[in-house]
C-alpha positions in Angstrom: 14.3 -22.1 -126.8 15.7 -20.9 -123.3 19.1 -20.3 -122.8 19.1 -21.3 -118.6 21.0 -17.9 -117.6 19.8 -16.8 -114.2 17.1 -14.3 -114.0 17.2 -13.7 -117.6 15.6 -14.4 -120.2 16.9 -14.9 -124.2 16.1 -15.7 -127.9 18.5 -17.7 -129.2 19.8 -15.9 -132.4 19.8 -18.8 -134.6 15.6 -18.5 -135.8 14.7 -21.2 -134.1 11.9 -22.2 -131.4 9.8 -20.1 -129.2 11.0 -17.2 -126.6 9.8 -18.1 -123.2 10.2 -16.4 -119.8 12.0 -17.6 -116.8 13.9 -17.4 -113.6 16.2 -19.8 -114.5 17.3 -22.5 -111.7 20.6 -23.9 -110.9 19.8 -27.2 -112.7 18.8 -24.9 -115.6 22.3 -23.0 -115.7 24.3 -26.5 -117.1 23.2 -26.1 -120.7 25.2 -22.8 -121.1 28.0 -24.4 -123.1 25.7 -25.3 -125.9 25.0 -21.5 -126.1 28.4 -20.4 -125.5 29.8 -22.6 -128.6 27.3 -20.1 -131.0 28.4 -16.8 -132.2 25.3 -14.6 -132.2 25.6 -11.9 -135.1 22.7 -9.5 -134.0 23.9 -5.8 -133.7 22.8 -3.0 -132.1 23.4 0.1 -133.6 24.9 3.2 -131.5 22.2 6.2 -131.5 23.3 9.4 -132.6 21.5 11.5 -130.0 23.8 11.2 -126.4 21.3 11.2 -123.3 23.0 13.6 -120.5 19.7 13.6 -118.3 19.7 11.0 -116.1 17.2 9.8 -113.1 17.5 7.8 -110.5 14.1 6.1 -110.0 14.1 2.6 -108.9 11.8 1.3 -111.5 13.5 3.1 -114.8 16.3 1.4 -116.9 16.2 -2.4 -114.7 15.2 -5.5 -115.5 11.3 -6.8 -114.8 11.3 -9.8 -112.5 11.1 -12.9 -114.8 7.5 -14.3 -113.7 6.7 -16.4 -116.2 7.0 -20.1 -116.2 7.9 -22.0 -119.3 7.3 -25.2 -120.3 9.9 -28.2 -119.9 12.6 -27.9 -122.6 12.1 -30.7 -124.9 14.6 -30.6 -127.5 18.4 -30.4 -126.7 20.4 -27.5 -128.6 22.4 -28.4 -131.0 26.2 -29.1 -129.3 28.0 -31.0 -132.5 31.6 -30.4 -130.6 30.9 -31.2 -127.1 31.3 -34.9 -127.3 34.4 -35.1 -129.8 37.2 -36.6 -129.1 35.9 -38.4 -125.9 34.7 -41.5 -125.4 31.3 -41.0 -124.6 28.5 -40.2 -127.0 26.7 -38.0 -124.9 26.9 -35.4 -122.0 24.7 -36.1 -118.9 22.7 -33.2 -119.8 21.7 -33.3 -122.9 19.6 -36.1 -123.3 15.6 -35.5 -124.1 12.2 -37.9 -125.0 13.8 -37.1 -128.8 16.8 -39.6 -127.8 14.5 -42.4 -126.8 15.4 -45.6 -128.2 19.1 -44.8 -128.8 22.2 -46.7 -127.3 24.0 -44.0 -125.0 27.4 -43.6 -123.4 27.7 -41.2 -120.7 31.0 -40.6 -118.4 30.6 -38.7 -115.3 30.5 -38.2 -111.3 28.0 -41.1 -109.2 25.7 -38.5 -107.6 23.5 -40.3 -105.5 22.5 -43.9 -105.7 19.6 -45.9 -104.1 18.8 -49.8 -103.9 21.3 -50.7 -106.1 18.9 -49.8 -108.7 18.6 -46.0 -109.2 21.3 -43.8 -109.3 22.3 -39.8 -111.2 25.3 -39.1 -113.2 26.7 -35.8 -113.2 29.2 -34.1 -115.4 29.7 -30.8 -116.1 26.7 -30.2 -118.0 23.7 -30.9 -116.6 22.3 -34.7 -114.3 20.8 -38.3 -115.7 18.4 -40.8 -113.9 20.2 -44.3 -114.8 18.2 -47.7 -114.1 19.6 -50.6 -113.3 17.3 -53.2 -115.1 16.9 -56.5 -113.0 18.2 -59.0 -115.6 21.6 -57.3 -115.7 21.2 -56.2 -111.9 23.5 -58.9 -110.3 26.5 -57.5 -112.9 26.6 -54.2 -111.4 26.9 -53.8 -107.6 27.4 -49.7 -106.7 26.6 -50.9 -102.7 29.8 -49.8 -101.2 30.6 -47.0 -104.1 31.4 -43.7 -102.8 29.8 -40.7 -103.9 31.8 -38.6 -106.5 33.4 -41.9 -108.2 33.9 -41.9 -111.8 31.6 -44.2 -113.9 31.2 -44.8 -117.5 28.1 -46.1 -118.1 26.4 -47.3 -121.9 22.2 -48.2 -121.9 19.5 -47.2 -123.8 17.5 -43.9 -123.3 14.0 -44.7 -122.0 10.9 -42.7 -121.1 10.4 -42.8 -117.5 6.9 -44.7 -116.4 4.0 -42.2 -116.1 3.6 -39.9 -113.8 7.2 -40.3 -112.7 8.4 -37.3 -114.5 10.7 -34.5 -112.8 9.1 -31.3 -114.7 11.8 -29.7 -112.5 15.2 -31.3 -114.1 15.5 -31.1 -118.4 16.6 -34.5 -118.3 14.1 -35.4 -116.1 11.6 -37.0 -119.2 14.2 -39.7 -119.5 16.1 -42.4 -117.9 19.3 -44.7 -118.9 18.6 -48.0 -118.5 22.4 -49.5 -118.1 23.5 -52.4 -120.2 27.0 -52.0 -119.0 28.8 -50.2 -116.4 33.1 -49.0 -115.5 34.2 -47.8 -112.6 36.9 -45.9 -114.2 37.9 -44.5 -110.4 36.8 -44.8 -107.5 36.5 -42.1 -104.9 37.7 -41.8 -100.8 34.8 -42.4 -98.7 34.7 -38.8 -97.1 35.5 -36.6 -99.3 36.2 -33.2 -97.4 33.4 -31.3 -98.9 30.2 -32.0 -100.2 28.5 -31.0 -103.9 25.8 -29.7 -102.9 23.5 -26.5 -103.6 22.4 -25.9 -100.1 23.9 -25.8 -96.7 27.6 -26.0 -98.5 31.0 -25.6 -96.7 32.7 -22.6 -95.3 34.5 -20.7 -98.0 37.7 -21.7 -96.9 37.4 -24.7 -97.2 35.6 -24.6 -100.2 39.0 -22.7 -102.0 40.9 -25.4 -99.9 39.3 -28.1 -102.2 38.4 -26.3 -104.7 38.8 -29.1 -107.4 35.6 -30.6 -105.5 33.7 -27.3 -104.9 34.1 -26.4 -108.5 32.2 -29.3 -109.9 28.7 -27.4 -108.2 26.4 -26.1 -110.8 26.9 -22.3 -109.8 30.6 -22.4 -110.7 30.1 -24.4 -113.7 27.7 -21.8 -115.0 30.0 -18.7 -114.0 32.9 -19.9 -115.4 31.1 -20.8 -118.8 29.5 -17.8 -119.1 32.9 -15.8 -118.5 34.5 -17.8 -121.5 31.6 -16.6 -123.8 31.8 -13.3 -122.3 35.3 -13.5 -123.2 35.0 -15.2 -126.6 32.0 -12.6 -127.9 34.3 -9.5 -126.2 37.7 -11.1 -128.8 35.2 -11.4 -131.5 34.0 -7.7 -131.2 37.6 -6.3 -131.2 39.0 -8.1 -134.0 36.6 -9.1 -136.4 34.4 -6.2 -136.2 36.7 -3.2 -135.3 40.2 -4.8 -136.3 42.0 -4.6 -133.2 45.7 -6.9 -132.5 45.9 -9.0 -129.8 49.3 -8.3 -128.6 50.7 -10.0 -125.1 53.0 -7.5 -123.5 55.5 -8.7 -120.4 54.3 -9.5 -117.1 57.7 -9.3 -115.4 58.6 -5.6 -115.6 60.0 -2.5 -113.6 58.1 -0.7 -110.9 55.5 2.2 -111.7 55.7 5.5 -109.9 52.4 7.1 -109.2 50.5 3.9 -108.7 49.7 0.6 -106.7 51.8 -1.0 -104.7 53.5 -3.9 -107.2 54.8 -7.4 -106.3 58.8 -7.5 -106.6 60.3 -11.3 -107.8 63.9 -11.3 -107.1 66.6 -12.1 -109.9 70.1 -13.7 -109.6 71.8 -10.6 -110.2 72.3 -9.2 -106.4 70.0 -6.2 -105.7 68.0 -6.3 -109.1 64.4 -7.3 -109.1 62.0 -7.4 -111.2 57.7 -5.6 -110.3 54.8 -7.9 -112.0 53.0 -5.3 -114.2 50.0 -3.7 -112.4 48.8 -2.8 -115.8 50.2 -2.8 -119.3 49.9 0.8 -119.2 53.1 1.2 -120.4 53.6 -1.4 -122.8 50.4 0.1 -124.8 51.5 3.3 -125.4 54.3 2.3 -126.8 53.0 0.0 -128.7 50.6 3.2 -129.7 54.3 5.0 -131.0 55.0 1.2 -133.2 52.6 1.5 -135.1 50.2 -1.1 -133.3 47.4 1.7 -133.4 44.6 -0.9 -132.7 45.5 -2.7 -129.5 43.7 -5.4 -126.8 44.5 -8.4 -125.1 43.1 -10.4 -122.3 45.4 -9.0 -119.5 46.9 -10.2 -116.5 47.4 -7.9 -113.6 48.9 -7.7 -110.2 48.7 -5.3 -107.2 49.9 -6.2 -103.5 46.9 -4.6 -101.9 44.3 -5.7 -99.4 41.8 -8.1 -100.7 38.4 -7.6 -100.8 35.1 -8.9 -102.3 36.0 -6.8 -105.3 39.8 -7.2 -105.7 41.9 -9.7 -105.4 46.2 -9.7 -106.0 45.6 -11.0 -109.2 43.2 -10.3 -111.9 42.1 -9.7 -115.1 41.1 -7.1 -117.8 39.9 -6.3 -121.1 42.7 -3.7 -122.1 42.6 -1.4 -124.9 44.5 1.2 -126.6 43.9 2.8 -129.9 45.4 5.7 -131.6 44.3 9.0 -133.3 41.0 9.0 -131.0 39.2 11.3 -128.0 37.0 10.7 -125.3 34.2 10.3 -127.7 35.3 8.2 -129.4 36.8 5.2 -126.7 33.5 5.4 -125.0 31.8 5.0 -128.2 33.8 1.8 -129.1 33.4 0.6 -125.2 29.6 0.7 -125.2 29.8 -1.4 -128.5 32.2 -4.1 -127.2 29.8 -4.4 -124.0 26.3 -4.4 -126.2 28.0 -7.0 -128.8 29.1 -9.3 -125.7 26.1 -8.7 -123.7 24.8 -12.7 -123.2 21.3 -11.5 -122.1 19.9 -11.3 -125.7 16.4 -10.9 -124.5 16.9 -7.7 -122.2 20.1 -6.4 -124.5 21.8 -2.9 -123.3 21.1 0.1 -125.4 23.6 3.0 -125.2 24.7 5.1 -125.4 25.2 5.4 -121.8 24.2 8.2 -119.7 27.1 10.6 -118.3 27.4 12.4 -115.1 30.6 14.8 -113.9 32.1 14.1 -111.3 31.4 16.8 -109.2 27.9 15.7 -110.4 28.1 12.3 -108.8 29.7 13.9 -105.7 26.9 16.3 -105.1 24.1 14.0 -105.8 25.2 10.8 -104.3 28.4 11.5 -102.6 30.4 8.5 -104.5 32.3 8.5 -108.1 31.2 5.2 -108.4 27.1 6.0 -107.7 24.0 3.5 -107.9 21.5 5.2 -109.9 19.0 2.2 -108.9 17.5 4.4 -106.2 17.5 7.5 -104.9 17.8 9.3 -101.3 20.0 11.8 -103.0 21.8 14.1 -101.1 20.4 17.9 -100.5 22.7 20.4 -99.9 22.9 22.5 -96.8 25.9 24.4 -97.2 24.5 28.0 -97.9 21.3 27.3 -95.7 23.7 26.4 -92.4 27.0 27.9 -93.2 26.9 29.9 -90.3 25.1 28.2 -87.9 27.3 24.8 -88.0 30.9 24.3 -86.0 32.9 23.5 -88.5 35.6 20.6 -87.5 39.0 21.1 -86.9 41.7 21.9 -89.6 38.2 22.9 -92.1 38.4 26.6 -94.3 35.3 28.0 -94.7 36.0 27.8 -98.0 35.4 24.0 -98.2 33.0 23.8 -95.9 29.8 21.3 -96.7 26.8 20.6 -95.2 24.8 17.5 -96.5 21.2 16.0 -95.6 19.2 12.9 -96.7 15.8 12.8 -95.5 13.7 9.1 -94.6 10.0 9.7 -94.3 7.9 8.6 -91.4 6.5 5.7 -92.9 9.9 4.3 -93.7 12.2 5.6 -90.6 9.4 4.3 -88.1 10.4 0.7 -89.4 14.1 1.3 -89.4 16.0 -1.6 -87.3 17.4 0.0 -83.7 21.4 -1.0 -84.6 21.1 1.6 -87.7 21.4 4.6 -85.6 25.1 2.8 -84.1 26.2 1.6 -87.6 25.9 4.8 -88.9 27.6 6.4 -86.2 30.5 4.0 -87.0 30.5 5.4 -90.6 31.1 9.0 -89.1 33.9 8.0 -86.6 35.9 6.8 -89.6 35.4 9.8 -91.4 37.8 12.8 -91.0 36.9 15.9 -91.2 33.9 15.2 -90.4 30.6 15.5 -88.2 27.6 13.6 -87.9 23.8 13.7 -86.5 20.9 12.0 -86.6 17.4 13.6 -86.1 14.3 12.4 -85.5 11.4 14.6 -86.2 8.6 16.0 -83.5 5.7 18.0 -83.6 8.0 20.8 -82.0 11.2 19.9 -83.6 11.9 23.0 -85.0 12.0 24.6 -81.2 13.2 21.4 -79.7 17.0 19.9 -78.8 18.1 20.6 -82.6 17.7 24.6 -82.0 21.4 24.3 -79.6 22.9 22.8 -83.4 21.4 25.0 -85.6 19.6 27.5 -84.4 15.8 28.5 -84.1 15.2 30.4 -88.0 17.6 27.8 -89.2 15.8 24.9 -87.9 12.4 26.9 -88.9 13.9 27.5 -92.5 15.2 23.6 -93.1 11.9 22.2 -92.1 10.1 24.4 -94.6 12.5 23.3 -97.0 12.2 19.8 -96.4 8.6 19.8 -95.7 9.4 17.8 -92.5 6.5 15.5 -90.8 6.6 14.5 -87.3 8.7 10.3 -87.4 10.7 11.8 -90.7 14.3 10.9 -89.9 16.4 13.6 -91.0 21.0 12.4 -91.1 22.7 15.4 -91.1 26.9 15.7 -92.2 28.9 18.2 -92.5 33.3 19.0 -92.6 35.5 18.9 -95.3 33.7 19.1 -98.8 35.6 15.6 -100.1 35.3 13.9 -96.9 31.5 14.8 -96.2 30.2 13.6 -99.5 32.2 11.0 -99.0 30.8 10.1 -95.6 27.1 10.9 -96.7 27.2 8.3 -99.7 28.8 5.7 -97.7 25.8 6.6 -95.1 23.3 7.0 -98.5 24.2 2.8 -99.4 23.9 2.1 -95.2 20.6 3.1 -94.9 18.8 2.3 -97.9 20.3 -1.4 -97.7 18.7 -1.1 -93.9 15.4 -0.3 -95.9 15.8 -2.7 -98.2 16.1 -5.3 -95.5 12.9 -4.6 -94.1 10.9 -4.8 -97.1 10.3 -1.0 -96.5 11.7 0.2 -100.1 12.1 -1.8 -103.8 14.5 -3.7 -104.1 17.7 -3.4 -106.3 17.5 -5.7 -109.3 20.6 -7.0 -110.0 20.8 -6.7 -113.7 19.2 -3.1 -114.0 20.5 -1.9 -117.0 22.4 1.5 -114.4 25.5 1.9 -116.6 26.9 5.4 -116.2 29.8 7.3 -117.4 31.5 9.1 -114.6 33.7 12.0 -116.4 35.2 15.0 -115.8 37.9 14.0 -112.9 40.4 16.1 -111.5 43.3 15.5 -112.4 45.4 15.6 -109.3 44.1 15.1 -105.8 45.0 15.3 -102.2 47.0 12.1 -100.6 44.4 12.2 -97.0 47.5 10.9 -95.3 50.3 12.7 -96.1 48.8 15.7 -97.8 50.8 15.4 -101.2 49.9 16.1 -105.1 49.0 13.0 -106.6 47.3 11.2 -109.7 43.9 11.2 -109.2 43.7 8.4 -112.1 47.4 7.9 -113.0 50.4 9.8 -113.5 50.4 9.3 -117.9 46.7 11.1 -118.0 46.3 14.2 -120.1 44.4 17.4 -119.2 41.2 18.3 -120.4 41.8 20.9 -123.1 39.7 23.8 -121.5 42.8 23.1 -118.2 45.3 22.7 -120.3 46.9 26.3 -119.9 46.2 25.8 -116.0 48.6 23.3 -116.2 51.2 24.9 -118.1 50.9 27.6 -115.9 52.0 25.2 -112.9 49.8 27.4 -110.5 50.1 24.8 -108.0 47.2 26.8 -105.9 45.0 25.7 -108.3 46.1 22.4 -109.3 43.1 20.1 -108.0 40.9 22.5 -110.0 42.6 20.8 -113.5 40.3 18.4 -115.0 41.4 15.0 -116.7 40.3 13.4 -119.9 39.6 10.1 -117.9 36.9 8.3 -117.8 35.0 5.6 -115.3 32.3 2.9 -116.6 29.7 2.1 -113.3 26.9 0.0 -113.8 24.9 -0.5 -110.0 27.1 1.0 -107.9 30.2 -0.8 -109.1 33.5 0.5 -111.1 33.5 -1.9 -114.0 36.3 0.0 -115.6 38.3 3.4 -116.4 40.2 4.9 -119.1 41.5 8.1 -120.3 42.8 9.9 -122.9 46.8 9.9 -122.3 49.7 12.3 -122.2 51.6 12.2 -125.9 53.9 15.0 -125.6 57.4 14.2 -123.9 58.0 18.1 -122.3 54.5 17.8 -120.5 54.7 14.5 -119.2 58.3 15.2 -117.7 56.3 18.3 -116.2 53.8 16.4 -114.8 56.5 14.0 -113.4 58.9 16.2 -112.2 57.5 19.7 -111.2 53.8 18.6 -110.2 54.0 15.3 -108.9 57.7 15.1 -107.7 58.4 11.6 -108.9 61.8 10.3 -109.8 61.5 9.6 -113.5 65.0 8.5 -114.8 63.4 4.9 -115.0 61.0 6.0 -117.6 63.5 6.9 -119.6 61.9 4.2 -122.4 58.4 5.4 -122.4 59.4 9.2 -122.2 61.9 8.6 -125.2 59.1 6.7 -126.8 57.1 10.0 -126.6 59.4 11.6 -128.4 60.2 9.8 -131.5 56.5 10.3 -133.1 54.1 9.1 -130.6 50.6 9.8 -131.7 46.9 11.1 -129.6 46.0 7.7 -128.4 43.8 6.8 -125.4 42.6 3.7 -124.0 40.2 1.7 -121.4 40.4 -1.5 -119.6 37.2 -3.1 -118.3 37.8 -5.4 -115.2 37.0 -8.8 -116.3 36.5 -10.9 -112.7 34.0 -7.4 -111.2 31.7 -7.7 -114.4 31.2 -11.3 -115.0 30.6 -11.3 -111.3 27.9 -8.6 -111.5 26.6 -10.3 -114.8 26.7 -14.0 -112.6 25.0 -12.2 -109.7 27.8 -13.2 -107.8 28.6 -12.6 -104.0 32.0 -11.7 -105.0 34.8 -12.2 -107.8 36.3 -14.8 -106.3 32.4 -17.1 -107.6 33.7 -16.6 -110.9 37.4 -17.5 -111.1 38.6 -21.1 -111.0 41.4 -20.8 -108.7 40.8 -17.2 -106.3 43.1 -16.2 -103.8 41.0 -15.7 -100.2 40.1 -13.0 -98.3 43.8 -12.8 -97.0 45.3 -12.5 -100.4 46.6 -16.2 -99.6 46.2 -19.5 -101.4 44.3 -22.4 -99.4 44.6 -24.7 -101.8 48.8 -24.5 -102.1 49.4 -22.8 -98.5 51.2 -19.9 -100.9 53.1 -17.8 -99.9 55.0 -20.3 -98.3 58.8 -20.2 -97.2 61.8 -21.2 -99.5 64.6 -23.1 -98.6 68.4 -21.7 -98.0 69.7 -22.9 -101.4 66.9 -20.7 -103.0 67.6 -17.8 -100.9 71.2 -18.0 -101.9 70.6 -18.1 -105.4 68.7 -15.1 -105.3 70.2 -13.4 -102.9 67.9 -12.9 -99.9 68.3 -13.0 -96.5 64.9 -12.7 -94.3 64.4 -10.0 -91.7 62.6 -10.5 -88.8 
């Protein structure tokens, strides 16, 4: 059997039927549910031996394009909940040559009609042919019906007349031929949107009806697949490892050290309340009860920016356990993420491979890399220390010099509006500078000499065995801020090559998880130049820093490592965890003597600390970011029902909206202009 996931392809875990091979369509995604409703119990075991080594070719650890064609499903899966409790006695998509000869009720959306005679029924599941036999034809008139009405229709299922097949629909073997018919509601004429799969409506408008625009087959199949997602991830935590579902508060008190939180007023004047960015603190106190084996799905809030990636309000799988270490969370995360993988026919192995984070910095100049490729960076620093101006407000000390080198055959190709996009990339960048060199016979004596030099030009096109056409992007500044600049310039120009056809292409579902460890501790605010949390302000030090810290040397402070943790898979931050801070005296030290934050208002969690609070450390994976990367998804906001837009605003409601003087009264507020 095929479970219709896109661009996968999966055995079915209950011993029955074939495995076939398929890039699944968007017809095909509909049948999800029937999957979603089964519990597969196949495990993976966790290999001893950890793999530190890690390479960034294109074709290693990804998925193989799906190539081969199977034949039509024939046989329906077995769905015996689907239709209880309704009154139909079938879904629209479920329906096969197997059913021929049975009497069938169906409820569901009037796709499309024609002559009076043909017409499709949709519902969430999949799409029916329906016949309108001419001796019952002047009962039922649907001339006049709009599209997107609701009809309850009862036939017989019928093979359709040879040759008359639709090889490209499951249900396309079969027909209804309609003994009776119920308009159960009738639609407007012109609806604001149209469901369709191609040429659809602007996004806005799209979120602005989303009750329409969610009854398209892409949605359907993202939001099913995030419910078994879900459902296998609750499974995994409590019937395999034991974990507690606990809810913890969403209305709260602000955080130091983090996000910027939403504040909801309260009827006592002057007192609000922050929605909870994360239930940080509610775990580890929950760590110091006795709950040593916590999770829950979580919601979460930050006022920031939106992007394709983020949005005001979220969700995560959080997770805090007690009497653990670094090994072990990552250990039980790579389970929890093997155990709900859906793609059963290209499963995940781990464990994972790791990479510091001055690894990932060197090499790919991100913490958050994508493996799927390389174009790493080469370092220059030693090579053209001297011969480089370094920019203003720059020790020598932290100086950097980075290169990434296109051959010929690839930068001859190269669209003309790289060079300015990339120049954009630099102008944003402090602390930074920027070129961009194309190679020539005499390059090595030509206009580069005036940047670096004669020997040093001679010596870096040894190095880099340059070729007349080679495109060489030189950085250098700040250490930070250059690698920075150089990955961000690392993404531009291979997605340029990409493009063009000039280099593979990503796959989507590569199997690129990496653990991204080692973090500092403490870094540098770029705007104001203060200490703060590189992860967040209740993460412990790595053990080998430990005495750094209690030394409070604060020359050396952004050379303390963390015990925190970040899962990327392509590219992308699926999640983060650490080990955290058990000890009362050293978290008030981190609060008050490194970080400078007020901390009378964690006066709970630092007196929590200190009436037996155990190791514990934890990890949340975000939910909407990896269903969206498992859904191939253009952004998070394809795989939740109800997403805010890119504005952090509501189309469908108009929130934020105003309130009215009695309600400003009651809680006290009077606007500002």
């Amino acid at each position: 059997m095929v479970c219709p996931i896109a661009n996968a392809a999966v055995k079915f875990p209950f011993g029955c039927g074939a495995t076939f091979l398929r890039k699944a369509k968007a017809f095909d995604k509909l049948s999800l549910h029937q999957y979603c409703a089964l519990r597969t119990h196949d495990r993976i075991p966790l290999n001893e031996q950890q793999r530190r080594d890690f390479n960034t070719s294109t074709i290693r650890n990804q998925l193989n394009e799906m190539k081969t064609q199977s034949s039509q499903q024939k046989d329906p899966l077995p769905s015996p909940s689907i239709n209880q409790f309704t009154t139909r006695s079938h879904n629209c998509g479920e329906l096969r040559l197997s059913h021929v000869g049975q009497e069938v009720t169906l409820c569901g959306w009037l796709e499309y009609s024609r002559m009076n005679k043909f017409f499709t029924l949709r519902d969430g599941y999949g799409t029916v042919q329906a016949l309108i036999p001419e001796d019952v034809y002047q009962r039922f008139n649907l001339d006049g019906l709009a599209f997107e009405s609701i009809l309850r229709v009862s036939g017989t299922v019928q093979s359709r007349p040879e040759g008359q097949a639709n090889r490209t629909l499951p249900t396309g073997e079969i027909e209804i031929h309609v003994s009776g018919l119920e308009v159960l509601n009738e639609a407007k004429k012109r609806l604001p949107i149209n469901v369709k799969e191609y040429n659809r409506a602007k996004e806005n408008l799209r979120l602005e009806h989303r009750y329409i625009d969610l009854r398209n087959r892409d949605l359907q199949h993202n939001l099913r697949l995030r419910s078994q997602v879900i459902m296998k991830m609750r499974e995994c935590m409590i019937n395999e490892y034991g974990f507690v579902e606990v809810e913890t508060p969403t209305l709260f008190r602000r955080t130091p050290g983090g996000a910027q939180e939403f504040v909801v007023p309260s009827r006592k004047a002057g007192h609000f309340y922050s929605l909870v960015q994360s239930p940080q603190q509610f775990k580890q106190m929950l760590m110091v009860g006795a709950i040593d084996r916590y999770f829950q799905i979580a919601r979460c809030y930050r006022d920031e920016s939106t992007r394709p990636d983020r949005q005001p309000e979220f969700t995560q799988l959080d997770i805090e356990l007690s009497f653990t270490d670094r090994e072990k969370v990552i250990a039980l995360i790579e389970q929890v993420l093997m155990q709900s993988w859906p793609y059963a026919d290209n499963p995940i192995r781990g464990p994972f491979p790791r990479m510091t984070l001055a690894e990932a910095m060197e090499r790919f100049g991100s913490d958050k890399p994508d493996t799927r490729f390389g174009y790493e960076l080469q370092n220059f620093s030693e090579m053209l220390a001297l011969q480089l101006i370094p920019p203003a407000g720059v020790h020598q000390q932290d100086f950097r010099a980075y290169g990434i080198l296109v051959r010929a055959e690839e930068a001859r190709n190269l669209p003309a509006g790289l060079k300015k996009s990339l120049e954009e990339i630099a102008k944003k960048s402090n602390f930074c500078k920027f070129t961009q060199s194309k190679v020539t016979p005499d390059w090595s004596s030509g206009p580069i000499v005036r940047l670096l030099g004669k020997e040093a030009a001679e010596a870096l096109c040894n190095r880099m065995s340059l070729q007349p056409d080679d495109l060489l992007l030189l950085g250098w500044g700040k250490q930070t801020y250059v690698q920075n600049m150089m990955g961000r310039i690392r993404l531009a120009a291979y997605e340029a090559l990409e493009e063009r056809n000039l280099v593979p292409k990503r796959q989507s579902h590569a199997h690129n998880f990496l653990w991204v460890v080692d973090f500092p501790m403490f870094s540098e605010n770029e705007e104001t130049g203060q200490i703060e949390s590189t992860h967040h302000p209740f993460t412990a030090p790595h053990p080998e820093d430990a005495s750094a810290l209690s030394a409070l040397n604060l020359s050396d402070i952004y050379n303390i490592r963390s015990l925190a943790y970040d899962l990327v898979w392509n590219g992308v931050e699926v999640g983060g965890g650490s080990i955290r801070i058990h000890n009362s005296q050293l978290q008030r030290t981190v609060l008050k003597d490194v970080l400078k934050i007020e901390h009378a208002h964690l006066h709970h969690l630092l007196e929590a600390l200190e009436s037996g609070a155990p190791p514990h450390g934890g990890f949340a994976i975000g939910l909407d970011r990896y269903v969206a990367l498992l859904c191939n998804a253009a952004s998070i906001r394809e795989v939740i029902a109800f997403p805010k837009s890119l504005d952090g605003k509501d189309p469908l409601s108009k929130a934020p909206v105003p309130i009215s003087e009695e309600e400003k009264r009651i809680y006290h507020i009077r606007v500002v202009e």
